[in-house]
ZATIMAR-686763 format. One line per field, with one value per residue: residue number from 0; residue in one letter; x negated, y negated, z of N, C-alpha, C, CB in turn. Coordinates in steps of 0.05 Angstrom, whole numbers, always signed. Atoms other than C-alpha are relative to their C-alpha. Glycine has a CB too. Example, Ala and Ser with C-alpha at 12.3 -4.5 7.8 and 13.67 -1.06 7.14 Angstrom:
BEGIN
i: 0  1
aa: a  s
n.u: -18  +16
n.v: +24  +24
n.w: +0  -1
ca.u: -246  -273
ca.v: +90  +21
ca.w: +156  +143
c.u: -18  +15
c.v: -24  -22
c.w: +0  +14
cb.u: +20  -9
cb.v: -1  -9
cb.w: +25  -29
END
This chain:
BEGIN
i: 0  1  2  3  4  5  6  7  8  9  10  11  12  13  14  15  16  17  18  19  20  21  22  23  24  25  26  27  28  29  30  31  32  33  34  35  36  37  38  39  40  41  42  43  44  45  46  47  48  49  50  51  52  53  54  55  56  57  58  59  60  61  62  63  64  65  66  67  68  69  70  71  72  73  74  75  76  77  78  79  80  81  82  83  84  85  86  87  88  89  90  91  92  93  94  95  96  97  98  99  100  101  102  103  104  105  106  107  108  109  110  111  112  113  114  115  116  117  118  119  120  121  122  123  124  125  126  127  128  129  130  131  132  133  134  135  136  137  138  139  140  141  142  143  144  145  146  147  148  149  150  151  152  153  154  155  156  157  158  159  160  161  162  163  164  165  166  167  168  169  170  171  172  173
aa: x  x  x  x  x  x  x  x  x  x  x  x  x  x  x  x  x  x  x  x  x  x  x  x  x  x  x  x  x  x  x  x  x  x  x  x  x  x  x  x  x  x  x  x  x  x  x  x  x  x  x  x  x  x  x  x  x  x  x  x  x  x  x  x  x  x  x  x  x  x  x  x  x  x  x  x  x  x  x  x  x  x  x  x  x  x  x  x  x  x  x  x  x  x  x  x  x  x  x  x  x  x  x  x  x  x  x  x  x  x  x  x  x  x  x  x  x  x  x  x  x  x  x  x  x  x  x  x  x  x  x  x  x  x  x  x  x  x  x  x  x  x  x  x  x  x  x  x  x  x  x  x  x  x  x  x  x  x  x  x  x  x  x  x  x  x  x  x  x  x  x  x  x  x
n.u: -16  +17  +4  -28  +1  +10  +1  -30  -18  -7  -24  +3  -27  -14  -24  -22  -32  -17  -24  -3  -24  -6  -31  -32  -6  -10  -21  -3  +5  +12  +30  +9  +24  +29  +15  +25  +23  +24  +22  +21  -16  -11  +25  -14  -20  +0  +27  +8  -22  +1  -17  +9  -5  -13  -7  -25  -28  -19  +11  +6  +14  -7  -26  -1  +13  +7  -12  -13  +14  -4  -17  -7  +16  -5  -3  +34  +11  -10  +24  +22  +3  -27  -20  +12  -7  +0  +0  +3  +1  -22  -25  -11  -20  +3  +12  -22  -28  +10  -8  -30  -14  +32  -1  +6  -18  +11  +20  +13  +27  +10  -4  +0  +10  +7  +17  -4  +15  +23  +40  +17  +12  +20  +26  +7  +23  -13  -14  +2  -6  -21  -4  +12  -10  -39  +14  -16  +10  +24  -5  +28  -19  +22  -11  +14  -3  +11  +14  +33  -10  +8  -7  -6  +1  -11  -5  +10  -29  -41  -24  -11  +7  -7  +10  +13  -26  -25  +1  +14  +26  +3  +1  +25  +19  -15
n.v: +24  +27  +5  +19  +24  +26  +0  +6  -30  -5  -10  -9  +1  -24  +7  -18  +9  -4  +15  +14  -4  +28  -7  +1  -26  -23  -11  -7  -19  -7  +8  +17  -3  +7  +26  +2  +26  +0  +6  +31  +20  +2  +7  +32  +24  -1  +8  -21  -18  -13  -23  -22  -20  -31  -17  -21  -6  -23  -26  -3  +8  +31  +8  +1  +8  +26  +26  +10  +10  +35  +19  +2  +26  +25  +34  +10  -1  +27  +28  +10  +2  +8  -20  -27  -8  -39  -19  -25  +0  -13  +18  +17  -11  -20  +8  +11  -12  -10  +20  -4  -28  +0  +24  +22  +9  +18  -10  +31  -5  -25  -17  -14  +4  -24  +3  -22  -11  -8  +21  +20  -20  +3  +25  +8  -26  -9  -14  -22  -16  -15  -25  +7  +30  +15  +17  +10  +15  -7  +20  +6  +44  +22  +32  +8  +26  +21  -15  -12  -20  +14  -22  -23  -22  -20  -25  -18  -15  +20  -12  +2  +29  +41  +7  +28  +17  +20  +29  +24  -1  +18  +24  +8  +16  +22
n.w: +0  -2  +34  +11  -28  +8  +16  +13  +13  +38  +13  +31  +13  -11  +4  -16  -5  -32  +1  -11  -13  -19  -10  +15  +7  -17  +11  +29  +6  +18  -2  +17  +14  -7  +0  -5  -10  +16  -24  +0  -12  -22  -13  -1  -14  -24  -10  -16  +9  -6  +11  -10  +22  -15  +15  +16  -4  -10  -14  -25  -9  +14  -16  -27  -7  +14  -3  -23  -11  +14  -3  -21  -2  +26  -2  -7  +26  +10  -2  +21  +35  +18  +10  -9  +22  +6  +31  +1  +29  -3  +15  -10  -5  -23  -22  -15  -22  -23  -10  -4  -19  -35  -18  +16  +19  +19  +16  +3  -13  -1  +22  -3  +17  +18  +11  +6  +21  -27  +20  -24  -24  +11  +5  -17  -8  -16  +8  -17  +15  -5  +23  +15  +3  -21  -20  -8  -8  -27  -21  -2  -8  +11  +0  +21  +2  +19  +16  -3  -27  -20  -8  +18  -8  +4  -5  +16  +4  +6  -11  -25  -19  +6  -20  +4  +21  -27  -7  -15  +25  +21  -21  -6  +14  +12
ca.u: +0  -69  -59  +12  -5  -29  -17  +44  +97  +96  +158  +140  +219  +245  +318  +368  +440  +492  +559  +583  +623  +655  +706  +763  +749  +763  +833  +818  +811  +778  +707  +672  +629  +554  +518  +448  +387  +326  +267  +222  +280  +312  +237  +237  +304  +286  +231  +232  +259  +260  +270  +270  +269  +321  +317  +388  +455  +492  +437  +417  +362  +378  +451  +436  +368  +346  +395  +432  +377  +383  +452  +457  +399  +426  +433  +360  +334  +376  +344  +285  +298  +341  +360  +353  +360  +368  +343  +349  +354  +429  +485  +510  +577  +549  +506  +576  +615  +558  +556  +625  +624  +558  +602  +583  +627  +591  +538  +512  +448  +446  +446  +456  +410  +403  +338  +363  +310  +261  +212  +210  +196  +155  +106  +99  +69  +129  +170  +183  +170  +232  +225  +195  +201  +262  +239  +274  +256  +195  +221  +181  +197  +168  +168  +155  +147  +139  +125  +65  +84  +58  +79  +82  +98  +114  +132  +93  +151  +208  +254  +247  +211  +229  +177  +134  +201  +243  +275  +233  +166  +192  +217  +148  +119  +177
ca.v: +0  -45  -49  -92  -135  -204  -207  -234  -186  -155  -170  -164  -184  -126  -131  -99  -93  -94  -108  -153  -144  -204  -206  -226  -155  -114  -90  -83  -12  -20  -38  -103  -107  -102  -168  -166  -201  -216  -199  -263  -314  -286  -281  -354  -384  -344  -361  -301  -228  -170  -102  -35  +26  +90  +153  +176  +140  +173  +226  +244  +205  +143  +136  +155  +131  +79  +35  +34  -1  -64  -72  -68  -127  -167  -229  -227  -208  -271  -317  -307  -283  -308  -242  -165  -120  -37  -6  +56  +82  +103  +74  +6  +43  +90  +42  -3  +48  +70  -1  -1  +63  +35  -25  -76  -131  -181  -174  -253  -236  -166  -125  -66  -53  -9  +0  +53  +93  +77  +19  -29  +24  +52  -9  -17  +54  +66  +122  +195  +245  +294  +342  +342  +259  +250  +199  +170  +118  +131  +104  +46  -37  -101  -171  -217  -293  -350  -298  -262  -191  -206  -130  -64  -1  +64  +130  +189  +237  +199  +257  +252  +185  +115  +89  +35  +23  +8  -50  -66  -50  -103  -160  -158  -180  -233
ca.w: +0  +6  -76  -67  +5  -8  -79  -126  -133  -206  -237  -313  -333  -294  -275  -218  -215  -153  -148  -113  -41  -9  +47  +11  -20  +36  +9  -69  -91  -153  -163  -203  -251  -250  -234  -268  -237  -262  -205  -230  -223  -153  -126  -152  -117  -55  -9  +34  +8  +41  +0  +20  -22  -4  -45  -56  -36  +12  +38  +102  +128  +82  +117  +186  +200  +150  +132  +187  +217  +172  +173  +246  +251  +185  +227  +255  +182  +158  +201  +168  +98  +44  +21  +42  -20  -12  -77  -99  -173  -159  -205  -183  -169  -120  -88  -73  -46  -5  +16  +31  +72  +121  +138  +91  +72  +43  -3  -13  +22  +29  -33  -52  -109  -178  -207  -259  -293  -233  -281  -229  -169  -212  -233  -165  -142  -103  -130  -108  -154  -159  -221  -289  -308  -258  -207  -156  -106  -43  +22  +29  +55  +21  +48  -9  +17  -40  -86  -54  -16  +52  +79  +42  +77  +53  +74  +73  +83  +51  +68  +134  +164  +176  +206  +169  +120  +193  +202  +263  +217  +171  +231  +257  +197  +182
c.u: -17  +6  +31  -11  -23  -8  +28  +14  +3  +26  +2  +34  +17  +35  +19  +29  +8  +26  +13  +22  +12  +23  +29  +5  +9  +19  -3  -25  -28  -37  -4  -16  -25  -12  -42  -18  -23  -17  -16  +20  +8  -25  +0  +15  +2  -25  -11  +17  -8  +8  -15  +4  +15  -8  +27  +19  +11  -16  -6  -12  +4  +27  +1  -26  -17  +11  +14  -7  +0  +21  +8  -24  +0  +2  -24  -14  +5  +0  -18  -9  +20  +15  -16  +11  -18  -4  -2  +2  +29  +13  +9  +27  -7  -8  +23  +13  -12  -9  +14  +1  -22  +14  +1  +20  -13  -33  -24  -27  -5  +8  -1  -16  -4  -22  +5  -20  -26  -26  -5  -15  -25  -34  -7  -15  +18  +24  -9  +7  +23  -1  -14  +10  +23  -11  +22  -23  -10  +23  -20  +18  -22  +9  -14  +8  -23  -16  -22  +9  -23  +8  +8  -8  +15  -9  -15  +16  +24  +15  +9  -12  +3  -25  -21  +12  +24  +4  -19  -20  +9  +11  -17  -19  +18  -8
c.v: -25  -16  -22  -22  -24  -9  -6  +22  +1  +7  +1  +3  +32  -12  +18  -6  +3  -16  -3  +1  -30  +2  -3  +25  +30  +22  +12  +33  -2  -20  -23  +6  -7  -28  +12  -18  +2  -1  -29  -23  +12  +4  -30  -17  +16  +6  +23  +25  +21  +28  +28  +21  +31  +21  +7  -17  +19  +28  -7  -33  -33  -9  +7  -15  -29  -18  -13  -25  -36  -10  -5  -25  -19  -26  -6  +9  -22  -16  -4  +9  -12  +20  +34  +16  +34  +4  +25  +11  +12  -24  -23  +9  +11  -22  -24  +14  +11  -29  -9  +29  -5  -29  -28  -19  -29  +1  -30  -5  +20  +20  +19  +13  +29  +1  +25  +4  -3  -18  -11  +12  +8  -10  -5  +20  +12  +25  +32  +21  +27  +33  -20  -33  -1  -8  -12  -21  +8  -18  -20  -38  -19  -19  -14  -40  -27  +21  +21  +26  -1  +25  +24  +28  +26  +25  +22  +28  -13  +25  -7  -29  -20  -12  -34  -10  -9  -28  -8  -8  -37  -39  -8  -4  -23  -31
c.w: +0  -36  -6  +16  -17  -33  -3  -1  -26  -1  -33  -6  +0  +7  +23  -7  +22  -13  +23  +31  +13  +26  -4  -21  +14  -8  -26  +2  -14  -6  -30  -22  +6  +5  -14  +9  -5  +27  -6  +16  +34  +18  -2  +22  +28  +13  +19  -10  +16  -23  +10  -11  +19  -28  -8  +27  +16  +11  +23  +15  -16  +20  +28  +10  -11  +1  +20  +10  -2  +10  +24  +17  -26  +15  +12  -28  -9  +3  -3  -23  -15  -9  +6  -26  -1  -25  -3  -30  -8  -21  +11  +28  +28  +19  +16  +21  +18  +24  +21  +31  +25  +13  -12  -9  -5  -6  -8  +11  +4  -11  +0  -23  -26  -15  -19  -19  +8  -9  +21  +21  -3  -2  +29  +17  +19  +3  +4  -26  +4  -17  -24  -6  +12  +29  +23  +20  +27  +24  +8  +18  -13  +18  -20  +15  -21  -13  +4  +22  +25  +13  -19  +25  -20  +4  -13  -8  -4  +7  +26  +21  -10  +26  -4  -31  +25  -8  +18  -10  -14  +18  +8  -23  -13  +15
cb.u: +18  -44  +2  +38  -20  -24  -12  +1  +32  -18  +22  -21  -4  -20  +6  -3  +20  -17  +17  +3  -4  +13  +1  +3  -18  +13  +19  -13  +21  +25  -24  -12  +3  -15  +3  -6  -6  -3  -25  -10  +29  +23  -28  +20  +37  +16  +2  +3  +2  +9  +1  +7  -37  +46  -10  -4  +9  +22  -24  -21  -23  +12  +24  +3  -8  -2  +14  -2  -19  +4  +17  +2  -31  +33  +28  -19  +10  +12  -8  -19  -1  -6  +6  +13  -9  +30  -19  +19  -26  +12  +25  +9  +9  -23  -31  +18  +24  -27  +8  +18  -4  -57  -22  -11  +31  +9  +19  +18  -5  -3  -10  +19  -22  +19  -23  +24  +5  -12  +0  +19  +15  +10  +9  +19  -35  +5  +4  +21  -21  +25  +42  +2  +4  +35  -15  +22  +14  -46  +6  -24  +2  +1  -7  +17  -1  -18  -8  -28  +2  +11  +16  -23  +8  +5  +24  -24  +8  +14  -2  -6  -25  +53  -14  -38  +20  -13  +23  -7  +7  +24  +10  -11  -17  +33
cb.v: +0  +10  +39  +11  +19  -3  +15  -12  +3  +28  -16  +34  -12  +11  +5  -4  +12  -21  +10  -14  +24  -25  -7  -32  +4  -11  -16  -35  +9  -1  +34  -16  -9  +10  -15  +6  -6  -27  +28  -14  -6  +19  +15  +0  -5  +15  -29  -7  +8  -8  -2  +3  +8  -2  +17  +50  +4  +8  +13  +25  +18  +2  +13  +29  +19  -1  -2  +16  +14  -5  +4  +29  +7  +4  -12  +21  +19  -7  -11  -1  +27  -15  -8  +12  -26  +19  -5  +11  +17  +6  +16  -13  +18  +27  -11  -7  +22  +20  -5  +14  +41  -11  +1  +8  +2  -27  +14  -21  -8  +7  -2  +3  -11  +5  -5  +4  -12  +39  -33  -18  +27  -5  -33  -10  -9  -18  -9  -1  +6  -20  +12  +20  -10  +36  -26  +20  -19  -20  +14  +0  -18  -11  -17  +15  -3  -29  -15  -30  +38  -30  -6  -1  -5  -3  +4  +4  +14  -14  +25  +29  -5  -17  +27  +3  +29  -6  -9  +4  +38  +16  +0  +17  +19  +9
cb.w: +24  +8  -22  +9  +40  +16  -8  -28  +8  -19  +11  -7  -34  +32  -29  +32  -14  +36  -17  -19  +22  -22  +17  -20  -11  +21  -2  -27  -12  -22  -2  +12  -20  -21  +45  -13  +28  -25  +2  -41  -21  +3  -14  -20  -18  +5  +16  +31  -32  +19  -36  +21  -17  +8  +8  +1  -20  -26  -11  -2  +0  -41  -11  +12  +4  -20  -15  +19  -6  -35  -13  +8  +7  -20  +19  +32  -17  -3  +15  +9  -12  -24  -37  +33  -23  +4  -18  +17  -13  +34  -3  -26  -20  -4  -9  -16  -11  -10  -13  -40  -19  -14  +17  -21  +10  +9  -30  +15  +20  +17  -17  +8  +14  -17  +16  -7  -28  +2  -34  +16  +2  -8  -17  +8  +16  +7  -24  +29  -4  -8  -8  -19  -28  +9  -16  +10  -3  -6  +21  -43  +49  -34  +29  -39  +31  +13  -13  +19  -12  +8  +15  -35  +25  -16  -4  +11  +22  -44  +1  +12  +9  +15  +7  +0  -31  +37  +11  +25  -34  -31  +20  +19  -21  +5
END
């Protein structure tokens, strides 16, 4: 992880999607459409990011021990980032309704993210080999302030440890 820390984050016109939850969505069934975002610009218009890489939507150790973690300190993350952003290489879709099912209702700072096809993860050295070319995403955490990642951890057992992708891991370097 020395090969990301104190360096720009490479975003070479990479791109996520998420869609969007808000609380005036609580009730509606049916799901939005994709929002894409361009990593250069939302590094850009935000001065502090947090992102944290899950393998798989809805598995084990991602939904009981990882994320949890965030969304249950989203309002000490959000006093000192502009935006917290789960990626994983899962479908938009999935990663809403898994969203949706950890609690989430608004999305305006803390995304839920699709890197499909694993480039960005990838370019970054952080991706978990699965099977012949089928990648998914390493458990890992970034902080990226004013462009420059300023913390990189990741997991040497992504199945089973959270330990320097925790939330607290990534508060003590916020």
């Amino acid at each position: 992880m020395a090969s990301l820390q104190n360096k720009p984050l490479e975003t070479k016109g990479y791109k996520f999607q998420y869609i969007s939850i808000l609380p005036s969505d609580q009730d509606q069934e049916a799901c939005k459409f994709p929002v894409n975002i361009n990593w250069a610009q939302f590094i850009k218009d935000n001065k502090t990011v947090v992102i944290t890489g899950a393998p798989a939507a809805f598995s084990p150790t991602c939904s009981v021990s990882h994320i949890p973690g965030y969304i249950s300190k989203q309002k000490e993350l959000l006093a000192k980032a502009d935006q917290v952003v789960v990626l994983t290489v899962d479908n938009p879709f999935a990663n809403q309704a898994w969203a949706k099912s950890l609690g989430v209702k608004d999305t305006t700072h803390f995304k839920f993210g699709s890197d499909a096809g694993c480039q960005f993860i990838k370019s970054l050295g952080l991706e978990l080999a699965v099977g012949d070319d089928v990648f998914w995403s390493g458990r890992w955490a970034l902080v990226v302030k004013n462009g420059v990642v300023v913390y990189a951890g990741k997991e040497e057992n992504p199945a089973t440890d959270v330990t320097v992708s925790s939330v607290d891991s990534v508060l003590a370097h916020l």
